[in-house]
C-alpha positions in Angstrom: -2.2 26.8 -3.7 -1.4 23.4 -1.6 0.3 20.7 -3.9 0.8 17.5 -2.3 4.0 15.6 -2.9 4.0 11.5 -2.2 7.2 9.3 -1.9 7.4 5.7 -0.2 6.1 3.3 -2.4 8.3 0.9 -3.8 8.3 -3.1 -4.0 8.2 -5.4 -0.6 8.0 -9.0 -0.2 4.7 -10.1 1.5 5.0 -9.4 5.2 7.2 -6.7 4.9 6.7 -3.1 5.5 6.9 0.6 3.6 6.0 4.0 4.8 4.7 6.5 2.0 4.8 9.9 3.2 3.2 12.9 1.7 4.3 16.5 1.9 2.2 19.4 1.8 3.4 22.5 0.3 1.7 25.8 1.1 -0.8 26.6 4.0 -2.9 23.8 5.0 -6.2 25.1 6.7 -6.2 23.1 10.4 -10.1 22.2 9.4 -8.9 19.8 6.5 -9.1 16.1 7.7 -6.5 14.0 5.6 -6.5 10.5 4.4 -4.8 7.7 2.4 -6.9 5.6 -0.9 -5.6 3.5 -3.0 -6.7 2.1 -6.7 -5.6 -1.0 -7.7 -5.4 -2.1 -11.1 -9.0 -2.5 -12.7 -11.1 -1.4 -9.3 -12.3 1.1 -7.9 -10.4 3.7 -5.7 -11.1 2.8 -2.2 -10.2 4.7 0.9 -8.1 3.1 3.1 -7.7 5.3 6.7 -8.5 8.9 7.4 -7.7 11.1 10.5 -9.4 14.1 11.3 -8.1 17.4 12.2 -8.6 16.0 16.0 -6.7 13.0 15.2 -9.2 10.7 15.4 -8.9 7.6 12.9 -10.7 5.4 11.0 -9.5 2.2 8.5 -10.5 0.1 6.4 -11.2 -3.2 7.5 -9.2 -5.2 5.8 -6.3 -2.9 6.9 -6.9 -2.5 10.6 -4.0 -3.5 12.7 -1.6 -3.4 10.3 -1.8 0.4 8.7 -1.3 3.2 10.6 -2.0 6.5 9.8 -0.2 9.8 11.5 1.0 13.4 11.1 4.1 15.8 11.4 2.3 19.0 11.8 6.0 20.7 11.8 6.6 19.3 8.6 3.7 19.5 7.2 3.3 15.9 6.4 1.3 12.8 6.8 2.2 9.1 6.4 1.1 5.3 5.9 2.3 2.8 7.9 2.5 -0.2 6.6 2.9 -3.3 8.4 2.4 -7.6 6.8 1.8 -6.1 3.4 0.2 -8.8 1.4 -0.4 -9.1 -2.1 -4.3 -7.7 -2.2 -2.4 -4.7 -0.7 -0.7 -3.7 -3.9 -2.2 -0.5 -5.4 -1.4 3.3 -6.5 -1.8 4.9 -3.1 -3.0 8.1 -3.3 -2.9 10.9 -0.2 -5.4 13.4 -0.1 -6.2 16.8 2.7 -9.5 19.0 2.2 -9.9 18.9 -1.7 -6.1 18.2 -2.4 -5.0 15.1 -4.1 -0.8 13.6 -4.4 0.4 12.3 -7.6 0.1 8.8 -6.4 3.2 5.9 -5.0 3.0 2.6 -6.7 2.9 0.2 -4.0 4.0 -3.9 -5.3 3.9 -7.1 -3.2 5.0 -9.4 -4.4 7.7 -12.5 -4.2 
């Protein structure tokens, strides 16, 4: 059974920067693309990048340039990068790989 474990959120000033990471515990099938969403309060979920088991990426738009999305294959991890945070960035970010889901990092911009 594959739990996903998030850490990484925390609060930033607009323009700064956090990396959430999520850890996968047990055997992840190389097949499973992975990806990042996030839900902020009273919307929808939304997904924000994805990579494919080839490593090919995609973001959202609003995101592109400043997020960046990557793998540890050794330690069986994948992060966020997150670069200019700004205030419409703040959400519950949540990782998921194949039909996994993390607990969710609170993410906060704010001043």
């Amino acid at each position: 059974q594959v739990q996903l474990v998030e850490s990484g959120g925390g609060l930033v000033q607009p323009g700064g920067s956090l990396r959430p990471s999520c850890a996968a515990s047990g055997s992840i099938p190389s097949i499973y693309g992975m990806g990042w969403y996030r839900q902020a309060l009273g919307k929808q979920r939304e997904l924000v990048a994805t990579m494919t088991n080839g490593g090919s990426t995609n973001y959202l738009d609003s995101v592109k340039g400043r997020f960046t999305i990557s793998r540890d294959d050794d330690k069986n991890t994948m992060y966020l990068q997150m670069n200019g945070l700004k205030p419409e960035d703040a959400a519950v970010y949540y990782c998921k790989r194949g039909p996994c889901w993390g607990q969710g990092t609170q993410v906060t911009v704010s001043s």
